[in-house]
C-alpha positions as CSV (number, residue, x, y, z in Angstrom):
1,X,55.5,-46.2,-13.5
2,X,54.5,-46.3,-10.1
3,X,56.0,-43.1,-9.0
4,X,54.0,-41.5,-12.0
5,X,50.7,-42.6,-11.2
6,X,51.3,-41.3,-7.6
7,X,52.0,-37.9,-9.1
8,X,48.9,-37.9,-10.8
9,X,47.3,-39.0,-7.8
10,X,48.3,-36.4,-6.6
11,X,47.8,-34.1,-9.4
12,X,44.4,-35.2,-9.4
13,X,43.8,-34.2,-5.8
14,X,45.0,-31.0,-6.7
15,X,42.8,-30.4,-8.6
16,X,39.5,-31.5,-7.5
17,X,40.6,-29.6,-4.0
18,X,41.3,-26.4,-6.5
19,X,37.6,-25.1,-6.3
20,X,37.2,-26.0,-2.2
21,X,40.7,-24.1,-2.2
22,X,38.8,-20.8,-3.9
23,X,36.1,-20.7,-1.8
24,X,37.6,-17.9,0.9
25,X,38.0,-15.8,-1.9
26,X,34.7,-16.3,-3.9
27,X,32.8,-15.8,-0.4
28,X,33.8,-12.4,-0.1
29,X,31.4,-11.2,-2.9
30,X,28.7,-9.9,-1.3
31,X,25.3,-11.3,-2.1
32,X,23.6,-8.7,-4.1
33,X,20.4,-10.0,-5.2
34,X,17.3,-10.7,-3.0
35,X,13.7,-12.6,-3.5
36,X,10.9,-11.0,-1.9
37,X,7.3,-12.7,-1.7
38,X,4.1,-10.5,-1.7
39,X,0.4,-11.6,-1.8
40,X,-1.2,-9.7,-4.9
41,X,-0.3,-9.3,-8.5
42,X,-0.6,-5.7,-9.2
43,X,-3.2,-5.4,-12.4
44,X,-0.7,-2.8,-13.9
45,X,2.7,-1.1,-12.7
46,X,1.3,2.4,-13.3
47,X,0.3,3.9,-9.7
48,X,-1.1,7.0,-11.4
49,X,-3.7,5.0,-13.4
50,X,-4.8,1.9,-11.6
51,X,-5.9,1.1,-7.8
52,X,-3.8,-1.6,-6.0
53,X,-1.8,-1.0,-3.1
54,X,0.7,-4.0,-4.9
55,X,1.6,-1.7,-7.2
56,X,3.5,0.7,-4.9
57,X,5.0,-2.3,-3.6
58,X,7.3,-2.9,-7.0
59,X,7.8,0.2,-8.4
60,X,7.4,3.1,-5.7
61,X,11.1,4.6,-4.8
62,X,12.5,1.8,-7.1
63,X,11.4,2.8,-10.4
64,X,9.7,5.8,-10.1
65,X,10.3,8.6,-7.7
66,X,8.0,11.9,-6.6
67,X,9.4,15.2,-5.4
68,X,8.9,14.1,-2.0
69,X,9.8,10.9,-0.1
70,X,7.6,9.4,3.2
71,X,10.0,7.6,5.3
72,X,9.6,4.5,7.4
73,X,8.9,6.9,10.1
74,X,6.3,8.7,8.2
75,X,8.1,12.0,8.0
76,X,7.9,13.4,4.5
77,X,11.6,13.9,3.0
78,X,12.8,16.0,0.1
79,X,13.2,13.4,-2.9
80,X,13.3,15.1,-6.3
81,X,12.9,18.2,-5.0
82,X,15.9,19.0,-2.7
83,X,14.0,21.8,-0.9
84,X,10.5,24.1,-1.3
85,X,9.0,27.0,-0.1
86,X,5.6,27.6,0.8
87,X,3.8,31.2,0.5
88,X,2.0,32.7,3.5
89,X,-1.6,32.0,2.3
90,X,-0.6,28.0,1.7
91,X,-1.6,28.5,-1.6
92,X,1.7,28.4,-3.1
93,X,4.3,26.2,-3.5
94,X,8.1,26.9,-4.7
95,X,9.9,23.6,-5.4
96,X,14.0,23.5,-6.2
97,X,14.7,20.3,-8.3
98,X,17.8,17.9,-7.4
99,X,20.6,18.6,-9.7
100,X,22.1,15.4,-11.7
101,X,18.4,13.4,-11.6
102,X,17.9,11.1,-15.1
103,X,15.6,8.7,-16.0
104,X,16.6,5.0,-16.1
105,X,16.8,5.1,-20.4
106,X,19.1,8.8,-19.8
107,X,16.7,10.6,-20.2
108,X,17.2,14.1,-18.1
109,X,14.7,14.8,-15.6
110,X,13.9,18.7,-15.0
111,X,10.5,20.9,-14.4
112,X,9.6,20.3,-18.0
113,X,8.6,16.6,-16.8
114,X,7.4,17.9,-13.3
115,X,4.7,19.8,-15.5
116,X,4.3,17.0,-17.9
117,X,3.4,14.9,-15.0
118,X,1.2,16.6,-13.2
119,X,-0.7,18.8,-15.9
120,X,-1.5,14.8,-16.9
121,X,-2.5,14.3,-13.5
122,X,-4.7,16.8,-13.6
123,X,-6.2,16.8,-17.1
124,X,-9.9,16.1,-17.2
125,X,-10.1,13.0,-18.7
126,X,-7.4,11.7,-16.2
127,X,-7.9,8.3,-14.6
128,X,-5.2,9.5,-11.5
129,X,-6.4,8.3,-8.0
130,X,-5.5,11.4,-6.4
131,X,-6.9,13.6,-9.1
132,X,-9.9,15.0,-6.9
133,X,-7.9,15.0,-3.7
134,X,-4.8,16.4,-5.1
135,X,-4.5,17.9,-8.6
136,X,-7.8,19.6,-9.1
137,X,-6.8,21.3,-6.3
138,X,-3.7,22.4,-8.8
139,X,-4.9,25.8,-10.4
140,X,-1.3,26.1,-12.3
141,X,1.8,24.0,-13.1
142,X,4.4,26.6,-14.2
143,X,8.2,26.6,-14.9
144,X,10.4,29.1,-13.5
145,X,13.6,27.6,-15.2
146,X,14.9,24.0,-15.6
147,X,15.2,23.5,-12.0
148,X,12.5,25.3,-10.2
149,X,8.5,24.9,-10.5
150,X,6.0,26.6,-8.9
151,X,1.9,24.9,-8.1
152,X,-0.4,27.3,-7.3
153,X,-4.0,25.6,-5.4
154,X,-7.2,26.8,-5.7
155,X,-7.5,26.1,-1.5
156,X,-4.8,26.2,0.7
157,X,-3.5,22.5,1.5
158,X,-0.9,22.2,4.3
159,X,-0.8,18.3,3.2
160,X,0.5,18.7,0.0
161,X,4.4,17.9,0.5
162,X,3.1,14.5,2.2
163,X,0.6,14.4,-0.8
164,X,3.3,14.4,-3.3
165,X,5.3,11.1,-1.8
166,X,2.3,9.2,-2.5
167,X,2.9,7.0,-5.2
168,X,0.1,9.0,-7.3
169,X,2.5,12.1,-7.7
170,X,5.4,9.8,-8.9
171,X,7.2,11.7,-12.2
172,X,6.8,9.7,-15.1
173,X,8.6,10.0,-18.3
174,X,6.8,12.1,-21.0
175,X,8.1,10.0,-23.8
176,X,7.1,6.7,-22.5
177,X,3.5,7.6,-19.9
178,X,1.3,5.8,-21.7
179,X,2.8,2.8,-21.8
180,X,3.9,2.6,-17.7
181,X,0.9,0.2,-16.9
182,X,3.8,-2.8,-18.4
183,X,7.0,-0.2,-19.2
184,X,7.4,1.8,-16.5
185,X,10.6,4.1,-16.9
186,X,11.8,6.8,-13.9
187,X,14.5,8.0,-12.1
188,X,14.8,5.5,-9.2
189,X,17.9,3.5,-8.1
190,X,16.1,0.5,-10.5
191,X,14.6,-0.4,-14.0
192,X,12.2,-3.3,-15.2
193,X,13.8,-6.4,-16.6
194,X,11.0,-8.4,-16.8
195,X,7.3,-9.2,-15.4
196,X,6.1,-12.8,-15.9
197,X,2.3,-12.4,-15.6
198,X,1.4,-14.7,-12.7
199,X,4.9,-15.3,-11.4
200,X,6.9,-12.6,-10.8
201,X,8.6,-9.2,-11.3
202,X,12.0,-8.6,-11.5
203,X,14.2,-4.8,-11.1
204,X,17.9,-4.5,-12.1
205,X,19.8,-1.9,-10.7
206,X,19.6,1.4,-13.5
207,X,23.3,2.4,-14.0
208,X,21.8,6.3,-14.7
209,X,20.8,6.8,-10.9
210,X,22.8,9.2,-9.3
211,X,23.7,6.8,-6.5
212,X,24.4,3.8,-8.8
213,X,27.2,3.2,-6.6
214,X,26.0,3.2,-3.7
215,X,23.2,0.5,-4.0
216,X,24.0,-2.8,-2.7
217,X,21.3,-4.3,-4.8
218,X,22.2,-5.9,-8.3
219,X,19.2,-7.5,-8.8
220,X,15.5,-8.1,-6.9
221,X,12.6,-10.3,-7.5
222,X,9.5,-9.6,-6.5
223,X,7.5,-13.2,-6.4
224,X,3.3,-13.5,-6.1
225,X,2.6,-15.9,-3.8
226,X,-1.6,-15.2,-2.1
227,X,-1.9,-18.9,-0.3
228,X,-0.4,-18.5,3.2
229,X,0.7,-22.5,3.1
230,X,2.5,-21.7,0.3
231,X,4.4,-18.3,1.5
232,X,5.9,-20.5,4.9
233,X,7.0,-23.1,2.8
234,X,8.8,-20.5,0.1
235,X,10.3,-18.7,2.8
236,X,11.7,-22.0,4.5
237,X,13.0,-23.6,1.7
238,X,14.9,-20.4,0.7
239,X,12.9,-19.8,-2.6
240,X,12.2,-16.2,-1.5
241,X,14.3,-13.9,1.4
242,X,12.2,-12.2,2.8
243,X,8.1,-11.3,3.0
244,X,7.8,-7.9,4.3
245,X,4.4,-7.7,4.6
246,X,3.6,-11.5,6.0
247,X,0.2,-12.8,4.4
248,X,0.2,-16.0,7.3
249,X,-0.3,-14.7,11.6
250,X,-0.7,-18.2,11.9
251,X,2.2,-19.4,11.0
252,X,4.7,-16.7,12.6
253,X,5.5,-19.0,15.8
254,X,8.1,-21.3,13.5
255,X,9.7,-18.4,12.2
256,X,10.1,-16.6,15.5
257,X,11.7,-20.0,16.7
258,X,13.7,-21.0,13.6
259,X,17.6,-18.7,13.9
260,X,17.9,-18.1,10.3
261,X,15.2,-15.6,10.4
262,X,14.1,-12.7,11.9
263,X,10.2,-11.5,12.6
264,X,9.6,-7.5,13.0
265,X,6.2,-5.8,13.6
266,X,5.4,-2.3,12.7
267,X,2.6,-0.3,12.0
268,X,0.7,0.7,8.9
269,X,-1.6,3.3,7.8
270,X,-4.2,0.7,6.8
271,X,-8.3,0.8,7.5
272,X,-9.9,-2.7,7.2
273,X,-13.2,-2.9,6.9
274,X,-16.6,-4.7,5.9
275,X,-17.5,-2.6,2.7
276,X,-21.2,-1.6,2.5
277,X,-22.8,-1.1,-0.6
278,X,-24.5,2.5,0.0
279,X,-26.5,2.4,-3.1
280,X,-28.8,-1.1,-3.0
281,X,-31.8,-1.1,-0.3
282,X,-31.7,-1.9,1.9
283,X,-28.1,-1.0,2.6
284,X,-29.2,2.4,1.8
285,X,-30.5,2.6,5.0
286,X,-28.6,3.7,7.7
287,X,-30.1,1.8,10.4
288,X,-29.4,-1.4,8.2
289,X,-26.1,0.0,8.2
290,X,-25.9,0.0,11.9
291,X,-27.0,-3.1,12.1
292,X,-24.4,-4.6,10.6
293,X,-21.6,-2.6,12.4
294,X,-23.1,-3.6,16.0
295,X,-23.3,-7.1,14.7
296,X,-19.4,-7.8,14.3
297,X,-17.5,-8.3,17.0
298,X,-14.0,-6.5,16.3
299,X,-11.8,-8.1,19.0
300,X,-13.0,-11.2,17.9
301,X,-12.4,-10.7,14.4
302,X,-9.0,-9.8,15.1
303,X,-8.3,-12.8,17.4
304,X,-9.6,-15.2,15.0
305,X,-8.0,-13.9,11.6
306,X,-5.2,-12.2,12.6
307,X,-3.5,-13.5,15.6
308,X,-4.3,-10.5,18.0
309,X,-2.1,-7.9,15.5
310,X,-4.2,-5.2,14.7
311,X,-6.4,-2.7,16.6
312,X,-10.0,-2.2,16.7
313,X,-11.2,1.2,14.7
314,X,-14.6,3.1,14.4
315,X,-13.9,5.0,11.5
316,X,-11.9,5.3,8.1
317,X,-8.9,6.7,10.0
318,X,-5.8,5.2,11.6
319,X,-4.6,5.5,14.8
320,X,-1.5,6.9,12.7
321,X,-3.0,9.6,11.6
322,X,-2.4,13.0,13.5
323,X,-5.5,13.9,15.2
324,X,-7.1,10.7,15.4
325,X,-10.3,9.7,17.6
326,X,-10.9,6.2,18.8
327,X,-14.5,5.9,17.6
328,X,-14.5,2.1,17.7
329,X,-17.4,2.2,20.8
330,X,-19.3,4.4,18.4
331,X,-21.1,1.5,17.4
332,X,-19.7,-1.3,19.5
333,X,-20.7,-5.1,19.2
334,X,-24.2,-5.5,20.8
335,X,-26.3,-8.2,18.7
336,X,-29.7,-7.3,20.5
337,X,-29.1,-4.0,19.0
338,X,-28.5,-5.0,15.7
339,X,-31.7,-7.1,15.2
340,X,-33.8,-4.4,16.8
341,X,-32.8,-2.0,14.2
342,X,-33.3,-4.5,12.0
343,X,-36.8,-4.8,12.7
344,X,-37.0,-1.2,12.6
345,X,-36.1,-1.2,9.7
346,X,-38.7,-3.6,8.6
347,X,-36.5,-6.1,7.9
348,X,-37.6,-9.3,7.8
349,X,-34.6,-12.2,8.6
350,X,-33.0,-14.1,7.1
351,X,-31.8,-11.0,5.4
352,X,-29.8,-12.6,2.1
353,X,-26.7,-10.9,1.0
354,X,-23.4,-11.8,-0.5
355,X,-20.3,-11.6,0.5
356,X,-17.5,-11.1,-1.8
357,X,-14.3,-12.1,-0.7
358,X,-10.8,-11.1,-2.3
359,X,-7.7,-13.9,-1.8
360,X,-5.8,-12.6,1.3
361,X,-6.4,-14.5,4.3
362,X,-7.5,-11.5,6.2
363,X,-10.5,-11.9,3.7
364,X,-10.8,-15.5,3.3
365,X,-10.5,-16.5,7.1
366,X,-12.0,-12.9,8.4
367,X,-15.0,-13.1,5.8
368,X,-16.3,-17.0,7.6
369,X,-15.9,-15.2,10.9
370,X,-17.7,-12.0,9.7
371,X,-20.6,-14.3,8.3
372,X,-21.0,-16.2,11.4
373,X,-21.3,-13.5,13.7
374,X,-23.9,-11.8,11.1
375,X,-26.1,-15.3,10.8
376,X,-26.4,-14.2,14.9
377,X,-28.6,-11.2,13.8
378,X,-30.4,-13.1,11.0
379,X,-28.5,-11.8,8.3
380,X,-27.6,-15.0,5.8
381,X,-24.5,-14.1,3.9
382,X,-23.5,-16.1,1.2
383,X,-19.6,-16.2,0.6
384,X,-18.6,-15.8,-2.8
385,X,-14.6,-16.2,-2.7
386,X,-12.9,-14.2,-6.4
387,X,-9.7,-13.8,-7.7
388,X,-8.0,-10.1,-7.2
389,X,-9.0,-9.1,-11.0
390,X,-12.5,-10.3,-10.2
391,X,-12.7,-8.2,-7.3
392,X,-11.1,-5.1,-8.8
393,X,-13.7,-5.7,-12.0
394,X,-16.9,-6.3,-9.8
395,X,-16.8,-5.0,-6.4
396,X,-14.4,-2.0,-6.7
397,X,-16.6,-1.4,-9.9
398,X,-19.8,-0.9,-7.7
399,X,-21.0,-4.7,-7.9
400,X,-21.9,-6.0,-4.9
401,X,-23.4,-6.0,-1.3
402,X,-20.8,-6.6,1.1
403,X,-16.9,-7.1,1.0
404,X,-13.8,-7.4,3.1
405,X,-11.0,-5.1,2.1
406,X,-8.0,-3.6,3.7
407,X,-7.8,0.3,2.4
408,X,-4.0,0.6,2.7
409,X,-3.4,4.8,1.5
410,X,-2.8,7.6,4.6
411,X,-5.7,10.2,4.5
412,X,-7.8,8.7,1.7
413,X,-11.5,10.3,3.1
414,X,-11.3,12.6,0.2
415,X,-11.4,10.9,-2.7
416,X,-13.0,7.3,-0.7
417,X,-15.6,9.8,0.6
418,X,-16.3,12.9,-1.3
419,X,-17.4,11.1,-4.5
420,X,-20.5,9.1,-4.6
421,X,-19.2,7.0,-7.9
422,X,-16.2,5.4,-5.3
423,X,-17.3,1.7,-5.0
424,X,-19.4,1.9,-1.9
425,X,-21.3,5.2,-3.3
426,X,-21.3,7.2,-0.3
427,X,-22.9,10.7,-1.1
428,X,-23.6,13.2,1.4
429,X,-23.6,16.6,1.2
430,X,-22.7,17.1,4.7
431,X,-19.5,15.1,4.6
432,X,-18.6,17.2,1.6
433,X,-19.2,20.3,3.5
434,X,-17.0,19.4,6.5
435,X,-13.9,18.5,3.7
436,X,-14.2,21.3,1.6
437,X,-14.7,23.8,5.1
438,X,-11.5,21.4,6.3
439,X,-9.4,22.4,3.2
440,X,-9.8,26.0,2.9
441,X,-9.9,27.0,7.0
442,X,-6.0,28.6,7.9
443,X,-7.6,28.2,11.4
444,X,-5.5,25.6,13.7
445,X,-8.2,25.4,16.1
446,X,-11.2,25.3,13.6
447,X,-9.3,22.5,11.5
448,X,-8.7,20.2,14.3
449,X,-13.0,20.8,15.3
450,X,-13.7,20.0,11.7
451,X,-11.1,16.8,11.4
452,X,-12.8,15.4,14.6
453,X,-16.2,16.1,13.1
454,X,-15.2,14.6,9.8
455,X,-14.1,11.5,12.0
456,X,-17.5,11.2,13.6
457,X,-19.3,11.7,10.7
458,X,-18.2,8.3,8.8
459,X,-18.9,6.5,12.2
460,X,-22.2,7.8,13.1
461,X,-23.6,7.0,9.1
462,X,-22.0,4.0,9.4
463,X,-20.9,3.8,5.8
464,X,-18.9,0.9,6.1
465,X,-18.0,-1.6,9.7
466,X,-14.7,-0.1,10.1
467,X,-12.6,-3.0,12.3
468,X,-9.0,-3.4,12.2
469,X,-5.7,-1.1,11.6
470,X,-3.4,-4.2,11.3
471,X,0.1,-4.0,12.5
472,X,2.9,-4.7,9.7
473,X,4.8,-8.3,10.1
474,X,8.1,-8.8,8.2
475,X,9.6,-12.0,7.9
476,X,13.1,-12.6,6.7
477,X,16.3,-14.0,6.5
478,X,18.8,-13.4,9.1
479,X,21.4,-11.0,7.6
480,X,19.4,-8.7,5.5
481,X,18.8,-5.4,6.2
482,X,17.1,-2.2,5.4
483,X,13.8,-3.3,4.6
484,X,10.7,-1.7,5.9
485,X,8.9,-2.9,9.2
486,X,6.3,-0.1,9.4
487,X,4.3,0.5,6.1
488,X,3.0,4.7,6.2
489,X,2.8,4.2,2.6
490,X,2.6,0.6,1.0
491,X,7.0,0.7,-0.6
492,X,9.2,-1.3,-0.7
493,X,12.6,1.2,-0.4
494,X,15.3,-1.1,-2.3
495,X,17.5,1.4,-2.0
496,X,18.1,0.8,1.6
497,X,18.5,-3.2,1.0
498,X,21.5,-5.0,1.5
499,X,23.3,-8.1,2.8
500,X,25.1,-8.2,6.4
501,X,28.2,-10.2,5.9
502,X,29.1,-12.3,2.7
503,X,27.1,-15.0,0.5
């Protein structure tokens, strides 16, 4: 009897030490799934239709794909289109379609869809962001055969290839467009599993992408978090992985000094600035206007709300951006200035405004500092704090005086400042001279005049207080790799994603 309860002792043993025994085996799997945190809930996961930089985030390169790809580095890179020629005048454009491209639901992808895609883009009742800057611009979408299609411009546009890696030139499927606001389907490495409205948005891998098998990622989560309290204490109790584009400065220290993660900074394409409504007096006036730009202190504002990372603009242009000019001494902080063209004016302070502020902190914490240094002028303005769907329904709708947004999209002067029904309602004639004169010159040396002209001209009318190009900060967990530290283009590139090591 004894000798039998010491073999199941033993037995026993056995087996409790069975699963501890398995572990060198299971811990070779490779983790394949991954949590990433952003600050805004896209309104829609249709980047043709609907304005929020978030959306570009999910679905950009991972569910849908354009003919052309920007890279981290901000080179453009054949995508769908393997290769293209361009005709002598610049106003044509030869592309040769990958081979072996479907669509997540098998779907085969050829020039049909290319034409599908962009005759929608360009239709005249469509709601595409780039439609003015892009595809009105598009006199004809034609098919040469399955793999080749050829757009022919009205005006020659030497930024088209970079154009059509935007997120607004992504190919969507003809059999499913209308419903990509909540379905989207294309032929990225990933398809939409689910979105839980508030929470989160999760990608599988799509089994039709040509490089199925070369994707380390099985699954990825894309998680809305907007309070910065909230976004440390996910990342350090391993809720999400990774943040790529970190919502708290503040905070970055801990992370820098904690060894399970890592902290990179990049740069980004991205104009922040104090919004001006153009249309209601007496913001109309351009000394008001000025007024307000030589009453914010830039350095300051950048100290105070983001921890030093960004630099101090003058205009709607990043230092990215080939041929930029520093303007930001155009209209550099000088209080006495501001309250003498007040009073020119005829102004009389307390000048009452309201200042509508969207949930990221560069808002929330930027907008108190923005309102203090303007009550130093006499201008009183009252913070009104809204939800992102409130914002995108009021002020991006036209609906208010002043606002604190970060404008995100390379080279978006055309369609930000060539129509007066953008939000702001900027409309001069001039500035839609110098664009138009821009886009049709095949002159090198005329172009750059006119792009540095173009710069000055948003500076000098002061249509906005342009103040920050912030610097990209991504936080994550020691041992993943491939995601993004620079931000040309707001994407995530899944693709690239993968674990270092085992699970």
């Amino acid at each position: 009897m004894n000798g039998l309860k010491l073999d199941r002792r033993h037995v026993n043993s056995l087996l409790a030490a069975l699963p501890f025994a398995s572990l060198p085996a299971i811990a070779q799997r490779r983790k394949d799934t991954v949590v990433l945190a952003m600050v805004l809930e896209p309104p829609s996961l249709d980047p043709t239709t609907a304005s929020s930089a978030a959306i570009g985030e999910i679905v950009h390169y991972n569910i849908l794909a354009g003919l052309t790809k920007i890279a981290v580095d901000g080179a453009v890179q054949p995508l769908l289109a393997e290769s293209w020629q361009v005709s002598d005048d610049g106003k044509s454009y030869l592309f040769r379609l990958r081979e072996g491209v479907k669509f997540s639901d098998g779907a085969a992808f050829d020039a049909q869809t290319v034409k599908f895609s962009f005759d929608r883009a360009r239709a005249p009742d469509s709601t595409n962001k780039a439609k003015k800057a892009v595809f009105d611009n598009i006199t004809t979408v034609d098919v040469i055969d399955a793999r080749t299609v050829r757009l022919t411009l009205t005006d020659a546009d030497a930024l088209l290839p970079f154009r059509l890696g935007e997120n607004t030139a992504v190919i969507l499927h003809p059999s499913t467009a209308a419903g990509a606001g909540t379905q989207p389907v294309g032929t990225g490495p990933f398809k939409l599993e689910s979105w839980n409205k508030g929470s989160a948005v999760t990608l599988v891998k799509s089994d039709n992408h040509r490089h199925a098998a070369q994707i380390a990622l099985r699954r990825a989560t894309f998680r809305f978090i907007n309070e910065p309290a909230a976004q440390v204490a996910a990342l350090l109790a391993g809720d999400v992985d990774a943040m790529p584009r970190f919502g708290a400065p503040q905070s970055l220290q801990q992370f820098r000094r904690n060894p399970r993660f890592v902290v990179e900074t990049g740069f980004t394409a991205g104009k922040g600035i104090l919004a001006i409504n153009n249309r209601k007096p007496p913001l109309n006036d351009v000394r008001v206007r000025r007024a307000l730009a030589h009453a914010i202190d830039r350095q300051a504002f950048i100290d105070g709300a983001l921890e030093g990372l960004a630099r101090p603009i003058g205009s709607h242009f990043a230092p990215t951006d080939e041929g930029y000019l520093d303007l930001s001494k155009t209209l550099p902080y000088d209080p006495p200035r501001a309250r003498a063209l007040l009073k020119e004016a005829g102004i009389s302070t307390p000048l009452n405004l309201t200042l509508t502020l969207p949930p990221p902190q560069y808002a929330r914490v930027g907008g108190e500092i923005i309102a203090a240094q303007l009550a130093k002028v006499g201008i009183n303005a009252k913070i009104e704090n809204v939800e992102w769907a409130a914002w995108l329904g009021g002020a991006f709708k036209g609906n208010f005086d002043l606002t604190v947004i970060l404008h995100v999209e390379p080279l978006d002067y055309v369609r930000a400042y060539t129509d007066p029904g953008y939000y702001f309602g900027y409309d001069s004639a001039t500035f839609r001279g110098l664009v138009a004169t821009m886009a049709k010159s095949r002159d090198a040396a005329e172009r750059r005049r006119l792009w540095q002209q173009v710069q000055r001209q948003l500076a000098t009318d002061a249509v906005n207080v342009y103040i920050w190009n912030p610097s990209q900060v991504a936080v994550f967990r020691k041992g993943l790799r491939g995601l993004w530290n620079s931000s040309p283009i707001f994407a995530n590139d899944l693709a690239a994603v993968s674990w270092q090591g085992t699970s």
